[in-house]
C-alpha positions as CSV (number, residue, x, y, z in Angstrom):
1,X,56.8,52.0,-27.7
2,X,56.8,55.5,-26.6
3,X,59.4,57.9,-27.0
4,X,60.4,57.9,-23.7
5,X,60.7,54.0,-23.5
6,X,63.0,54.0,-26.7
7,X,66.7,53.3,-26.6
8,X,69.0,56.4,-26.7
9,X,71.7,56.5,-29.6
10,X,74.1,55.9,-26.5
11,X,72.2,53.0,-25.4
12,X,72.5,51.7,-28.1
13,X,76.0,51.9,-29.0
14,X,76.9,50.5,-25.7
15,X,74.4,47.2,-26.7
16,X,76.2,47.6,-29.7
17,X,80.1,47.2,-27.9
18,X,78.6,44.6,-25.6
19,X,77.5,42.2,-27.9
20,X,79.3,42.7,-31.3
21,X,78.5,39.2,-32.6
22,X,74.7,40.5,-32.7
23,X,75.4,43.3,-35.2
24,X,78.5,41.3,-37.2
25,X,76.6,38.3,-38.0
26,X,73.2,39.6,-39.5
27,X,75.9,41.5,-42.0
28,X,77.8,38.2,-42.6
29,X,74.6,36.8,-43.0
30,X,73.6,39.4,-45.8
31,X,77.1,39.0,-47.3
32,X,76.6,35.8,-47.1
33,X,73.1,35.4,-49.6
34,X,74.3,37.7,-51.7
35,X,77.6,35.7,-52.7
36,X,75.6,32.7,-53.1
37,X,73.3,34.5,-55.3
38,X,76.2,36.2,-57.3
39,X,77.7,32.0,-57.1
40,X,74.4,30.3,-58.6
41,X,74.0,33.8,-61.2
42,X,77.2,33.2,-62.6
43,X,76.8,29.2,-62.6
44,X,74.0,29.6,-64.7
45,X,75.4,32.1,-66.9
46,X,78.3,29.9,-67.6
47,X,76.0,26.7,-68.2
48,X,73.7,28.7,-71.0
49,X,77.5,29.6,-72.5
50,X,79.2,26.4,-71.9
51,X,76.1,24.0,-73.3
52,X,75.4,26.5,-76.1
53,X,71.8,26.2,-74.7
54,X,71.0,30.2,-76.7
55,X,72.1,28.2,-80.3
56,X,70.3,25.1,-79.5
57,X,67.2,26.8,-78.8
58,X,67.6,29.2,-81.9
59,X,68.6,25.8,-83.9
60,X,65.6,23.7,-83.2
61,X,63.3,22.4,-85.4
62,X,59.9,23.1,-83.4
63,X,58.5,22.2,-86.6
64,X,59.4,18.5,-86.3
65,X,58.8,18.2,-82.7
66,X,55.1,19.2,-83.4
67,X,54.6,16.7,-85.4
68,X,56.1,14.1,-84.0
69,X,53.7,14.5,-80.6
70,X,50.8,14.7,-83.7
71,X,51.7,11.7,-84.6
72,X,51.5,10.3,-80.5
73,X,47.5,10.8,-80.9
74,X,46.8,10.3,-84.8
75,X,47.2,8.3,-88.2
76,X,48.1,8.8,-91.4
77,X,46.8,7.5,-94.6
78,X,48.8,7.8,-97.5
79,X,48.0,7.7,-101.2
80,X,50.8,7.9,-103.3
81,X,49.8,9.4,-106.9
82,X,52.4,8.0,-109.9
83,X,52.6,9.9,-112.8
84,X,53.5,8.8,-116.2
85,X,55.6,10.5,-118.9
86,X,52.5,10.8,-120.6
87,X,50.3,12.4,-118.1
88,X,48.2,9.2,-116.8
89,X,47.9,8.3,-113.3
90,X,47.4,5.6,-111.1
91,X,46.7,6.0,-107.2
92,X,48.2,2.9,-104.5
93,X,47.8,3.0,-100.5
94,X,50.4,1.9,-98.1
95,X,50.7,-1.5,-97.4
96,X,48.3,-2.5,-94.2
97,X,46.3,0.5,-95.0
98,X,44.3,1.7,-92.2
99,X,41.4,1.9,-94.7
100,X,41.9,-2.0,-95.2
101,X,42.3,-3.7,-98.4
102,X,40.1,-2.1,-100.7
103,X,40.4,1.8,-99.6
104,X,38.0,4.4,-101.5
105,X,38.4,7.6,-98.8
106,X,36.0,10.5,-99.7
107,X,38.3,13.3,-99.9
108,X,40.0,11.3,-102.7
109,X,38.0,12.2,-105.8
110,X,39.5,10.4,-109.4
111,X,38.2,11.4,-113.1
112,X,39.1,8.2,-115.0
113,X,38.8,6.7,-118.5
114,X,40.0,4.0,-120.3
115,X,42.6,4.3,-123.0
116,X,44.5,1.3,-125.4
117,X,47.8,1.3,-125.6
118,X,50.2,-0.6,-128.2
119,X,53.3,-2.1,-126.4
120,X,56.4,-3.2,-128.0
121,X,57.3,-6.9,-126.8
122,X,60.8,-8.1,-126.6
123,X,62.5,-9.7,-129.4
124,X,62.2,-13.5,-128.5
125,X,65.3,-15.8,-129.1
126,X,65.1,-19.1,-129.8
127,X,66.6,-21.6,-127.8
128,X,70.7,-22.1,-129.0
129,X,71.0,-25.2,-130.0
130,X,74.4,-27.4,-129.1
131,X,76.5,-28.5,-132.1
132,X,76.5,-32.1,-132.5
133,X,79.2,-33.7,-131.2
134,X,82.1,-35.1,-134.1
135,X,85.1,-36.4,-134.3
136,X,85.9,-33.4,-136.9
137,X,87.6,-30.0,-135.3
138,X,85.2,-27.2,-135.8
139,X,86.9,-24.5,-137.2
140,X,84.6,-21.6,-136.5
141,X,84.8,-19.5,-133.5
142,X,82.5,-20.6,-130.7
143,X,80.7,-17.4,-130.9
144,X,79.7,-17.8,-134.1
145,X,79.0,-21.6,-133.7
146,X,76.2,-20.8,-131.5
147,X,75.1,-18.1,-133.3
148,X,74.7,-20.4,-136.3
149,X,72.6,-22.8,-134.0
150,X,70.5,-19.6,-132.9
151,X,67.5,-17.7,-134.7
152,X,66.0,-14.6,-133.6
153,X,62.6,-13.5,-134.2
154,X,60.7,-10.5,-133.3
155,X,57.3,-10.1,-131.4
156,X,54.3,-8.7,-132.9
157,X,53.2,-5.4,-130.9
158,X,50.3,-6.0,-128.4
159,X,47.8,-3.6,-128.1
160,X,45.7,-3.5,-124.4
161,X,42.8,-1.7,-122.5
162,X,44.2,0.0,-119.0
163,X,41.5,1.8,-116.5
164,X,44.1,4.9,-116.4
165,X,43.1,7.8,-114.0
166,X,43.5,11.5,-115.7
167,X,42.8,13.6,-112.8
168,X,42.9,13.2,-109.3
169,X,42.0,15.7,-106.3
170,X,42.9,15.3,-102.8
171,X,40.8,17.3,-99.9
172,X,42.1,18.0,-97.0
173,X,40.1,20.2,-95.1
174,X,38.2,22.7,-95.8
175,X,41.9,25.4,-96.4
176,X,43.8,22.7,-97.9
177,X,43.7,20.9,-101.3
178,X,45.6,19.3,-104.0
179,X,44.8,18.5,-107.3
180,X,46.7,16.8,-110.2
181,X,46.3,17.3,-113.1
182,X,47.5,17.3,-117.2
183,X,51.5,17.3,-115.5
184,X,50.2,20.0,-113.2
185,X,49.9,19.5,-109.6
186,X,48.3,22.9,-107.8
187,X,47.9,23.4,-104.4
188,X,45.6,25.2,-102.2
189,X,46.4,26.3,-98.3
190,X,45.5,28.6,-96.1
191,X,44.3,30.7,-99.0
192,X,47.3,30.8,-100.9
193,X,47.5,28.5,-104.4
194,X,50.8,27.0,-105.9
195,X,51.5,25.3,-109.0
196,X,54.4,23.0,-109.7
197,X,54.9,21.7,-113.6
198,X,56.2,17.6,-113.5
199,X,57.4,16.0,-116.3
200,X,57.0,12.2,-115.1
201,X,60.3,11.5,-114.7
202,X,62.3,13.0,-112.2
203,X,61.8,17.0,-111.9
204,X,59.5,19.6,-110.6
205,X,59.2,23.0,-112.0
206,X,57.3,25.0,-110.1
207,X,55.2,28.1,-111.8
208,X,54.8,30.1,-109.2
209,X,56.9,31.5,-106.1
210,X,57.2,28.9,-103.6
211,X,54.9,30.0,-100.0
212,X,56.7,29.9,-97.0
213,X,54.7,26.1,-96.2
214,X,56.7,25.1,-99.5
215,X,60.3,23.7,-99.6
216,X,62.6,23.2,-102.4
217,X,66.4,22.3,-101.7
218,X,67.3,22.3,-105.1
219,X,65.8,23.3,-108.6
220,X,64.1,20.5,-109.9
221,X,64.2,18.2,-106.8
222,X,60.9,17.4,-104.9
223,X,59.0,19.6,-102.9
224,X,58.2,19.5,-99.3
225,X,54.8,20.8,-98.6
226,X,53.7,21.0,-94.7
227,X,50.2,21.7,-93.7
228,X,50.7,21.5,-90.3
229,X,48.5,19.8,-88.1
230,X,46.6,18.4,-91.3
231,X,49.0,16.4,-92.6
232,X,51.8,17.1,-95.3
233,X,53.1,16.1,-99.1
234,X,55.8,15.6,-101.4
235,X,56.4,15.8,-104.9
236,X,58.4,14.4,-107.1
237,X,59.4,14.6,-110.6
238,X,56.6,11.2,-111.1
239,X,55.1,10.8,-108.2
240,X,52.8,12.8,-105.1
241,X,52.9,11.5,-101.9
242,X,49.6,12.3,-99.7
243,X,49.8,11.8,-95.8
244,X,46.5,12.9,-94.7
245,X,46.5,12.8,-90.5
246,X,43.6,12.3,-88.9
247,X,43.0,12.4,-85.2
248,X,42.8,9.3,-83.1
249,X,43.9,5.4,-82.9
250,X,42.9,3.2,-86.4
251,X,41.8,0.0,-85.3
252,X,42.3,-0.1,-82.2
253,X,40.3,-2.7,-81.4
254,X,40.4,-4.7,-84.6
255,X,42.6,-4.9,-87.6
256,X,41.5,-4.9,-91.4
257,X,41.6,-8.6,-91.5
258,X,39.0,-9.0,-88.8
259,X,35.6,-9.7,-89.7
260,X,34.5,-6.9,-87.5
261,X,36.0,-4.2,-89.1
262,X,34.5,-0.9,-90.4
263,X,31.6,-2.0,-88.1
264,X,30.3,0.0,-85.7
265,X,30.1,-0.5,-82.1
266,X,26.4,-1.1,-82.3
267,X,27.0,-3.5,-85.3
268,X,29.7,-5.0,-83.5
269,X,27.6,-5.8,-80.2
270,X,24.6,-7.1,-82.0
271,X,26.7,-9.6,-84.0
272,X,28.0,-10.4,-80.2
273,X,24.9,-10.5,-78.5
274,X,22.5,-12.0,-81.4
275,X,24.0,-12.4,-84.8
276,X,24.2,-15.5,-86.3
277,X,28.1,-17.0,-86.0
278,X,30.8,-16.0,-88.3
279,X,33.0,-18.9,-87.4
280,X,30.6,-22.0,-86.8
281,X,33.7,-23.5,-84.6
282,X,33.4,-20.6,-82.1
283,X,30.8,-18.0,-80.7
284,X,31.1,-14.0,-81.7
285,X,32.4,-13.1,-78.4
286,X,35.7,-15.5,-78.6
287,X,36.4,-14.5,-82.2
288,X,36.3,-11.2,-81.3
289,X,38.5,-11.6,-78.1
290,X,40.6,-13.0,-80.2
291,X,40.9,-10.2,-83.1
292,X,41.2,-7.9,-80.1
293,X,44.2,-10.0,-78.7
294,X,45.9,-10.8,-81.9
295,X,45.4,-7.3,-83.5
296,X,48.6,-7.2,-86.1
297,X,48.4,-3.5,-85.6
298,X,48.4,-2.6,-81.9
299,X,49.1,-6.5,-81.1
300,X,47.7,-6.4,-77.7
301,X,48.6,-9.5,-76.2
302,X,52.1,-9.3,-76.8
303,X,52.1,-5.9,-75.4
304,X,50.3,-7.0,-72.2
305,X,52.8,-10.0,-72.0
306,X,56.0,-7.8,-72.0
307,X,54.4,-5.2,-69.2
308,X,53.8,-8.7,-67.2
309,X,57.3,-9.5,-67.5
310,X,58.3,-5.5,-66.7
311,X,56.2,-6.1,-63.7
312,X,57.7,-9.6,-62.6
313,X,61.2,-8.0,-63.1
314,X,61.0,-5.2,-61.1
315,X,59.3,-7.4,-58.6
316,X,61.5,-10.7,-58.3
317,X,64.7,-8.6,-58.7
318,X,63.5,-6.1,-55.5
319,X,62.6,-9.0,-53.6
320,X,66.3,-10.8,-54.1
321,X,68.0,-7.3,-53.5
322,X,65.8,-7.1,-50.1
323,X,66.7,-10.5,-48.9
324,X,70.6,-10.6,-49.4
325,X,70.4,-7.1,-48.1
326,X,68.8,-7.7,-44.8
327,X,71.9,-10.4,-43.3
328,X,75.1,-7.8,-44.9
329,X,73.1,-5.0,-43.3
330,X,74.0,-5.8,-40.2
331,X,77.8,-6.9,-40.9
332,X,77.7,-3.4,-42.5
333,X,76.5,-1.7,-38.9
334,X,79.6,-0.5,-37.2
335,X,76.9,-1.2,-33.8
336,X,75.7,-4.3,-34.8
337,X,79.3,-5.9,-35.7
338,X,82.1,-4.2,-34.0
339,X,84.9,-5.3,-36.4
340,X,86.3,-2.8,-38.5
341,X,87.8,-4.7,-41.9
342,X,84.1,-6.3,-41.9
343,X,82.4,-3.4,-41.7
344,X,84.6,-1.7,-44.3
345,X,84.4,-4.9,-46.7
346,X,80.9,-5.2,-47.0
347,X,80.9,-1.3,-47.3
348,X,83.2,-1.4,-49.9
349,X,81.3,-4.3,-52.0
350,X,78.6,-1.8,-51.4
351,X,80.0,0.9,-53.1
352,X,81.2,-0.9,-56.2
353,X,78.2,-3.0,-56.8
354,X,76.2,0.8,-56.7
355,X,79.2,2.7,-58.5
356,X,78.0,0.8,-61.9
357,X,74.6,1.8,-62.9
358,X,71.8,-0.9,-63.5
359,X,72.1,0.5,-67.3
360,X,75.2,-1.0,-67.4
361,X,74.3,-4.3,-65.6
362,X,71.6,-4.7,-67.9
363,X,74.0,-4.8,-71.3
364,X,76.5,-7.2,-69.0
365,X,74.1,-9.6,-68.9
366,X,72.3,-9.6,-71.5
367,X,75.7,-10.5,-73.3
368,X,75.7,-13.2,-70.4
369,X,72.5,-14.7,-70.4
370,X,71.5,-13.5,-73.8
371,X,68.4,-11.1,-74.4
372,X,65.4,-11.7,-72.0
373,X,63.6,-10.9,-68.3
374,X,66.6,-13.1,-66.4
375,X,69.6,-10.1,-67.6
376,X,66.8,-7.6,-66.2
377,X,66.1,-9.2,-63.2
378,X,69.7,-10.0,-62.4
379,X,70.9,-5.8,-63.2
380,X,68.0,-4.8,-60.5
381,X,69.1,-7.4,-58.0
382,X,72.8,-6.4,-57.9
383,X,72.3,-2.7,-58.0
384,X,69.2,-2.7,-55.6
385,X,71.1,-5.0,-52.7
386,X,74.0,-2.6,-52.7
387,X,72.0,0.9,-53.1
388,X,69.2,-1.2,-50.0
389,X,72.2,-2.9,-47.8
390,X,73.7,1.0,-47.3
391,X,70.4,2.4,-46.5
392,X,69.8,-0.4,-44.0
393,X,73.0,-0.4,-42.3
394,X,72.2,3.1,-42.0
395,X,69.3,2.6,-40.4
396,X,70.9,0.1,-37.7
397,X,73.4,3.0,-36.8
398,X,70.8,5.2,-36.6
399,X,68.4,3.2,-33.9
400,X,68.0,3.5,-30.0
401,X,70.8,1.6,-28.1
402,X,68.2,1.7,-25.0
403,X,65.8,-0.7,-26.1
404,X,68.4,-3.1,-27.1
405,X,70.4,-2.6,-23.7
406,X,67.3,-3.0,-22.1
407,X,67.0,-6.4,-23.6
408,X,70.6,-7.0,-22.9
409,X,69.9,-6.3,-19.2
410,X,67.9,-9.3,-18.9
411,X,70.5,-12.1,-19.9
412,X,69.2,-12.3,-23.3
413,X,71.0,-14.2,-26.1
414,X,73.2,-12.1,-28.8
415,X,70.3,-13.5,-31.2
416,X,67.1,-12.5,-29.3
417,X,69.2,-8.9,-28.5
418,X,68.8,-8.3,-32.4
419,X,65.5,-9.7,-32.8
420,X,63.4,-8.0,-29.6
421,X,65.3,-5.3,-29.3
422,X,66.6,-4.1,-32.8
423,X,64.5,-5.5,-35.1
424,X,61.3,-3.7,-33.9
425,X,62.9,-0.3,-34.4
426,X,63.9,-1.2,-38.0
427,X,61.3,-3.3,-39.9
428,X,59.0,-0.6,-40.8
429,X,62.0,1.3,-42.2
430,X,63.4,-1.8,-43.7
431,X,59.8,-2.8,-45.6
432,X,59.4,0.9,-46.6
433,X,62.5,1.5,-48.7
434,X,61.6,-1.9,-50.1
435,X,58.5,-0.8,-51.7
436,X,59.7,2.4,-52.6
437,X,62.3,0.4,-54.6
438,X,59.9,-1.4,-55.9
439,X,58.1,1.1,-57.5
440,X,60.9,2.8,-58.8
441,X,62.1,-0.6,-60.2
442,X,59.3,-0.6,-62.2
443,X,60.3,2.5,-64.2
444,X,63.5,1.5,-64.1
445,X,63.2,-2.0,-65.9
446,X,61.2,-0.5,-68.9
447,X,64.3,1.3,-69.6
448,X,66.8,-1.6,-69.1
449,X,64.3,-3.4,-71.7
450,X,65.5,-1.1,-74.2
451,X,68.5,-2.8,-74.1
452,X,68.0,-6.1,-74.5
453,X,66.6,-6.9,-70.4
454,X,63.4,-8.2,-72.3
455,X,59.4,-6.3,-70.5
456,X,57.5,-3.4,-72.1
457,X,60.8,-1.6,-72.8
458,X,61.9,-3.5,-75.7
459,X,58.8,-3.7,-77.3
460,X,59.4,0.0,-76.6
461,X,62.4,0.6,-78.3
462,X,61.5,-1.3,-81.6
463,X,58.5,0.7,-81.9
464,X,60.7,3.8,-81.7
465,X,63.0,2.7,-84.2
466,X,60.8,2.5,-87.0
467,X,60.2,6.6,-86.7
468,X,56.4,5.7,-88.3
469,X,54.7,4.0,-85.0
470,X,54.2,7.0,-83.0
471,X,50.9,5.9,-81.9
472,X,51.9,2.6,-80.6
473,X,54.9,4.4,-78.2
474,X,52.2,6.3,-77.3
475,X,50.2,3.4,-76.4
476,X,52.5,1.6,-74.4
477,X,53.7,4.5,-72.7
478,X,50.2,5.2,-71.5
479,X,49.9,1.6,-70.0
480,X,53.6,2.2,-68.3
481,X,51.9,5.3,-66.7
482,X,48.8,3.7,-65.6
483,X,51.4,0.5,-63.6
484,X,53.1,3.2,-62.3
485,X,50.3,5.1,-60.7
486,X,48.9,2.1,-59.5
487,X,52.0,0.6,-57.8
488,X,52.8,3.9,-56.2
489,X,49.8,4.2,-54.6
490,X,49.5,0.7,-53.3
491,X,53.7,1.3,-52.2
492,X,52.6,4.4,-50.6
493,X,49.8,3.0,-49.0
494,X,51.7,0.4,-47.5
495,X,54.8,2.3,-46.5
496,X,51.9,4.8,-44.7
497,X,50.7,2.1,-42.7
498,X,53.6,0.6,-41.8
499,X,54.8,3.7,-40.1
500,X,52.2,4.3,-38.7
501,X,50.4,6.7,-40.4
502,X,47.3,6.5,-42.1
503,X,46.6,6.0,-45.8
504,X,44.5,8.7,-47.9
């Protein structure tokens, strides 16, 4: 634009005083973002004050939450070290050690010898024997009646040979050791050593300053030691507890009482494919199906049995919900069915069958029906055929009155006015928001589960509760993922093609 084609200041006052609404609402406009800016600045503000969001951060123990996602993707094996008040040792493994029965790690190194010891037995009583009965009155106090009856003797000593362990070292990693020792316990991390004194009782006194991976509440109480990552220890006035983590899932495939384990996978598929049988009842192949199914550890059947039931749940109680839906749906439509206190009833049962949340259905009836699929398919039916019945009646307000007129126009029957000429418009709707709800439901009964609804989500929950089966949550959670990536695409799919688009 040249200069003589732009708008003089007078021009463009009088633009101004012709059309005022121009100029007044890009300001109001402008006023406008910026008190909605100032509104969400100051929201926020007073949510970090109001939830005390600064403290909890400042509060949190990161610490913990590291390990606890560790423990999603490893194992531990513990050896627990007593100590005796005379310095000796002897070394146990958790019960169901992931090392099986017998476990001999390598980064467990023992010195041991054996020593006789003399031990005092308990003086031995003899049996009391009951005064005779007589017609004569006994004048000595029962007490001392049986005691007459009674003679006490004392046990020789017993002397015994014990396999005793005097020193015992425990190897981490290449940064990180422990080693045991004469009542000494030192430790070596990330290039730092500490030495705690016990006495084989009940206190630790440690010799030198404590590093910052060491923790002591109290003098003489136990000491925390976290090596990150690596694992972590404790120790106590008679006892050092090891957990060594290592990365991965132990036995996944088969548990320590399987004949197959601590075999490789080459072992393993040659004992399949040509080994002579282990079980002369059954081939190689079904017995080790069968340690795979029946693992105690991961126990994948079971697992697999409750996501069928998740599955079926979210399934049976979608389909129910869709089918009592459909017929209300259109007594819900104020132009489907013109009365007014029918429209408003089924809207209102609506409401309160979606005002309480399928959590809450779920512990109704499992108190009804007891613990099991039946409480979880029954919350998802009630709170889907509510939430579905006001999204379909929706949808019938929503549709062309021309095609159904049309229909009308040609003397068709009240029932063939709904079915050519509303129908059509809605079905693809109808089946679409029934496999998205689907899907959802499928999330949404692992966490009814929890409760007591019965699928993946109890198993869920008890795994949880035990704080030391990390690896299994993780486990299942990964197989809820995998169902729930699968049914959203095949819902997707479908809800694509039904309206008409095309699936990728």
């Amino acid at each position: 634009m040249t200069a003589s084609t732009k708008p003089s200041v007078l021009e463009m006052e009088a633009i101004a005083a012709r059309h005022p609404h121009l100029l007044n609402s890009s300001t109001a406009r402008r006023r406008r973002t910026v008190l909605i800016g100032t509104g969400v600045a100051l929201y926020l503000v007073f949510s970090w004050w109001f939830f005390s969001i600064g403290h909890v951060l400042a509060n949190a123990n990161w610490g913990i939450a590291g390990t606890y996602l560790a423990d999603w993707v490893s194992f531990e094996v513990r050896p627990e070290i007593a100590i005796a008040p005379d310095g000796t040792m002897a070394v146990s493994y958790q019960r169901n050690s992931p090392l099986g029965k017998n476990p001999n790690p390598q980064w467990v190194t023992l010195d041991s010898q054996e020593i006789t010891r003399t031990v005092e037995a308990p003086a031995a009583a003899a049996p009391v024997q009951k005064p005779k009965a007589s017609s004569s009155f006994n004048f000595m106090a029962p007490t001392a009646a049986l005691s007459a009856g009674a003679t006490t003797g004392q046990a020789a000593p017993t002397t015994r040979t014990e396999q005793v362990v005097t020193r015992a070292v425990v190897t981490y990693d290449r940064a990180t050791r422990i080693e045991v020792a004469d009542k000494l316990v030192t430790v070596t991390h990330a290039g730092e050593t500490f030495t705690m004194k016990v006495d084989g009782a009940d206190r630790v006194t440690p010799q030198t300053p404590l590093p910052r991976w060491a923790t002591q509440k109290r003098p003489g109480e136990k000491i925390t030691l976290s090596f990150g990552l690596t694992g972590w220890a404790e120790i106590a006035g008679d006892e050092v507890s090891i957990r060594n983590r290592f990365f991965g899932w132990a036995n996944f495939l088969f548990d320590t009482n399987s004949p197959y384990f601590g075999k490789s996978y080459g072992e393993v598929a040659s004992l399949i494919l040509s080994g002579d049988r282990i079980e002369p009842t059954r081939s190689n192949l079904s017995l080790a199906w069968d340690n795979i199914l029946y693992n105690a550890e991961w126990q994948h059947l079971d697992v697999w049995t409750k996501l069928l039931q998740t599955i079926v749940m979210a399934f049976v109680g979608t389909l129910f919900a869709s089918f009592i839906a459909f017929p209300l749906c259109f007594l819900a439509a104020r132009n489907i069915t013109p009365s007014g206190v029918t429209n408003q009833l089924v809207k209102r049962v609506f409401d309160f069958l979606r005002s309480v949340d399928m959590f809450i259905w779920a512990l109704f009836f499992t108190r009804a029906f007891g613990p099991g699929p039946l409480a979880g398919i029954s919350a998802i039916f009630l709170t889907d055929s509510s939430t579905l019945g006001k999204l379909y009646s929706e949808a019938l307000e929503n549709i062309d009155d021309k095609q159904r007129e049309g229909v009308k126009s040609v003397g068709a029957a009240p029932i063939a006015v709904q079915r050519f000429g509303v129908l059509p418009q809605v079905l693809p709707v109808f089946a679409s928001q029934a496999l998205y709800f689907w899907e959802s439901n499928t999330r949404s009964a692992t966490i009814i589960g929890a409760v007591g609804a019965g699928g993946i989500g109890l198993k869920l929950w008890e795994a949880m509760r035990t704080n030391s089966d990390w690896e299994n949550v993780a486990y299942m959670v990964l197989l809820i993922l995998m169902v729930v990536f699968v049914f959203d695409s095949i819902s997707n799919a479908c809800r694509l093609r039904l309206m008409g688009g095309k699936a990728h």
